[in-house]
C-alpha positions in Angstrom: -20.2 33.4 36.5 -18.2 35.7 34.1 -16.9 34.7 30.9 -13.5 33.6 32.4 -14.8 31.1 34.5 -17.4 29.7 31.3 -14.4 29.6 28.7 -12.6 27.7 31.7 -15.2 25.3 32.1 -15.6 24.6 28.7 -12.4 24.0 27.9 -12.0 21.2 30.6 -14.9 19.8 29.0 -13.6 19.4 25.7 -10.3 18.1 27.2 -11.8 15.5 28.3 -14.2 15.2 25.3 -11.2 14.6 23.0 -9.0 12.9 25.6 -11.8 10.1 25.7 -12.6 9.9 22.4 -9.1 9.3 21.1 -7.8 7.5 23.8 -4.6 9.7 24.6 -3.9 9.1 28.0 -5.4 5.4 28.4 -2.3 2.9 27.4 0.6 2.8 29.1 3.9 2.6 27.3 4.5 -1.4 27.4 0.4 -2.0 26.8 -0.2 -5.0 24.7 -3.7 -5.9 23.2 -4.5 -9.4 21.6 -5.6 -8.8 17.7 -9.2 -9.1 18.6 -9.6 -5.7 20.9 -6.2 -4.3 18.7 -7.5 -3.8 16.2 -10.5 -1.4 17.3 -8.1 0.6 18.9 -6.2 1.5 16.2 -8.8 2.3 14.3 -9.1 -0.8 11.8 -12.3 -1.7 10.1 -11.6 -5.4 11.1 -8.6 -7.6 12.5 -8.0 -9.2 9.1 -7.1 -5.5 8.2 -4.5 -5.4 10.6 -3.5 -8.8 10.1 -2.5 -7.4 6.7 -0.3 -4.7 8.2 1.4 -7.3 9.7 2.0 -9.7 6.6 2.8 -6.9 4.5 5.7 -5.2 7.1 3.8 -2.4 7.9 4.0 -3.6 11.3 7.3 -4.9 12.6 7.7 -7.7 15.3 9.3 -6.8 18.3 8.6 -3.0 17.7 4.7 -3.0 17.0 3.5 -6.3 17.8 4.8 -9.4 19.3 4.2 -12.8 17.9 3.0 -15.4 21.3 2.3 -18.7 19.7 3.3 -21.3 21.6 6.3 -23.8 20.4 5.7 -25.9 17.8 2.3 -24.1 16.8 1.0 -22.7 13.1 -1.5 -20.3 14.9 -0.1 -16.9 15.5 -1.0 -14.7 18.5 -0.1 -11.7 18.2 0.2 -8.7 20.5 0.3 -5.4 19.3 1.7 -2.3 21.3 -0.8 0.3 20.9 1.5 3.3 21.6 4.2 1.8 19.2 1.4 1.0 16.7 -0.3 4.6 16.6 3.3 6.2 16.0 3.9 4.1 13.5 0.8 4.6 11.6 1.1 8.5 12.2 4.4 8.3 10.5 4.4 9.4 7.0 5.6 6.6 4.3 8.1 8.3 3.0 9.1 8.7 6.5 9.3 4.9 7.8 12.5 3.2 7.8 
């Protein structure tokens, strides 16, 4: 093999290396995750963390998450949109309407 083919190979590898780590090409657009595998995914230390974005408007219902409780219930269940989530996150402060 020449050097060509190496650099190639390697630079699948880490394609798939980073694609797999950070989970780039794994949701679909409309992909909703209960709280409890949520927040993992977005990188929370633990779902009353994210539970927090949500109280505090970080997170906006019918954009990021939606709220599922059935009628007449105090339990939320909410379902967050990872794709909508990440974006948001990613966006700067200053930066979020």
């Amino acid at each position: 093999m020449n050097e060509q083919q190496i650099r190639a190979i390697v630079r699948d590898e880490v394609t798939k290396i980073i694609t797999k780590a950070f989970s780039f090409d794994t949701f679909t657009e409309e992909e909703y995750l209960p709280t409890s595998e949520a927040w993992k995914r977005l990188g929370f230390i633990s779902h009353k963390q994210l539970l927090r974005a949500v109280n505090d408007g970080l997170l906006r219902e019918g954009k990021e998450y939606q709220d599922r409780r059935l009628p007449d219930s105090q339990k939320a269940r909410y379902y967050f949109n990872i794709k909508a989530c990440l974006k948001r996150l990613n966006t700067p402060p200053e930066k979020r309407a």
